[in-house]
C-alpha positions as CSV (number, residue, x, y, z in Angstrom):
1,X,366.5,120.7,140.6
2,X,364.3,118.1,141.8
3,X,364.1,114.6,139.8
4,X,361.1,112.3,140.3
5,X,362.5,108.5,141.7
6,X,361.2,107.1,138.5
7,X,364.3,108.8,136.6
8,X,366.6,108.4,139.1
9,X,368.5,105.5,137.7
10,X,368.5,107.6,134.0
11,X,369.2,111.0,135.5
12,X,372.5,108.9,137.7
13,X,373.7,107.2,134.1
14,X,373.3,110.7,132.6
15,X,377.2,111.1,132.0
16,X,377.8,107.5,130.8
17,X,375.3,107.9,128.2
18,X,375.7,111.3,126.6
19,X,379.0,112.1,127.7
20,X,380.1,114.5,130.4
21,X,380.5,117.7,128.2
22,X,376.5,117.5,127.5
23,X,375.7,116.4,130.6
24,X,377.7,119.6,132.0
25,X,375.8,121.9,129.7
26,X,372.7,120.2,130.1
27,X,372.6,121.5,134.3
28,X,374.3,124.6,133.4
29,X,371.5,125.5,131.7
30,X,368.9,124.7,134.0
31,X,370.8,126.0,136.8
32,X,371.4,129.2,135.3
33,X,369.4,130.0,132.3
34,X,366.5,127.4,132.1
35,X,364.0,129.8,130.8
36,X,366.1,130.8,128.1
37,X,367.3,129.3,125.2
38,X,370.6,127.2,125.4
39,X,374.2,128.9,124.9
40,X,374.7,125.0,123.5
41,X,372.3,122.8,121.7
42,X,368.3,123.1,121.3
43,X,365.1,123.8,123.1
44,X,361.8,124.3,122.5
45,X,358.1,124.8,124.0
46,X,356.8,121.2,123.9
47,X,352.9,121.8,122.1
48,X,350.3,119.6,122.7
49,X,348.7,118.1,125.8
50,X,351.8,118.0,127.3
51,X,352.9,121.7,126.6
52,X,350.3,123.2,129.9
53,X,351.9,124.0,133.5
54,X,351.3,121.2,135.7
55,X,352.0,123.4,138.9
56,X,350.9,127.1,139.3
57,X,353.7,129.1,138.5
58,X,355.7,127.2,136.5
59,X,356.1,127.6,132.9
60,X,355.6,125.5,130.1
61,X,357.1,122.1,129.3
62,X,360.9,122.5,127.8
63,X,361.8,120.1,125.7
64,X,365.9,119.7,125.8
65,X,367.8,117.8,122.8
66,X,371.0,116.7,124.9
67,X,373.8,115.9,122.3
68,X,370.9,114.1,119.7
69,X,370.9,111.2,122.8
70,X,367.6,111.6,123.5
71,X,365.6,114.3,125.4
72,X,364.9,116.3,128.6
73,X,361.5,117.7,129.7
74,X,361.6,119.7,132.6
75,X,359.6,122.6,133.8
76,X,360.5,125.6,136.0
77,X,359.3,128.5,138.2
78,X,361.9,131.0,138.5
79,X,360.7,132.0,142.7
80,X,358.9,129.1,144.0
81,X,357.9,129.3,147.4
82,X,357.8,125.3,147.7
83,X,360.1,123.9,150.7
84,X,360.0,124.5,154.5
85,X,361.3,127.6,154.5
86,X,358.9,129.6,151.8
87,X,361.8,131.4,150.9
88,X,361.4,132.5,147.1
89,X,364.1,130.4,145.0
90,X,364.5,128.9,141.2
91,X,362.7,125.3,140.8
92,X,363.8,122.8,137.5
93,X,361.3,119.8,137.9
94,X,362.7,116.9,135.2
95,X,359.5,115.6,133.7
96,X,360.7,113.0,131.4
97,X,364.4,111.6,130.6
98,X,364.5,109.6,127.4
99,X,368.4,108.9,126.8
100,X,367.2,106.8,123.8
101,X,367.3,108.1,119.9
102,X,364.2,109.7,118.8
């Protein structure tokens, strides 16, 4: 999962704010299952001019309700060949954290 230095300080306060219990299945999900809906809580396809791929290969913008805190965007692409290596591999790119109520 790769997190943009802008979030850095929101993404390292993510257990203080909404509790470790959301925070836990908050990366369960996009470690395991983030093209899926969650096992806990709500997603959805973001619509709009922010719903479109920014990279090739990944999909739409998912928009995660963590615990009615506030919100996750993130997009993914499930073999990525972005690194050193080239190797194939799952990529969760957070797009937005806002831990505030909306």
């Amino acid at each position: 999962m790769l997190v943009h230095r802008g979030f850095l300080e929101e993404w390292n306060s993510l257990v203080e704010r909404v509790g470790l219990q959301n925070a836990q299945q908050f990366w369960d999900h996009v470690a395991h299952t983030p093209g899926q809906p969650p096992k806990v809580g709500r997603s959805s396809i973001m619509k709009g001019k922010h719903h479109a791929p920014k990279w090739a290969g990944y999909s739409p913008t998912i928009h995660y309700e963590i615990s009615g805190a506030g919100r996750i965007d993130y997009q993914y692409n499930p073999a990525s060949t972005e690194g050193a290596q080239g190797d194939a591999h799952g990529v969760v790119k957070i797009l937005s954290i806002d831990l505030g109520s909306h």
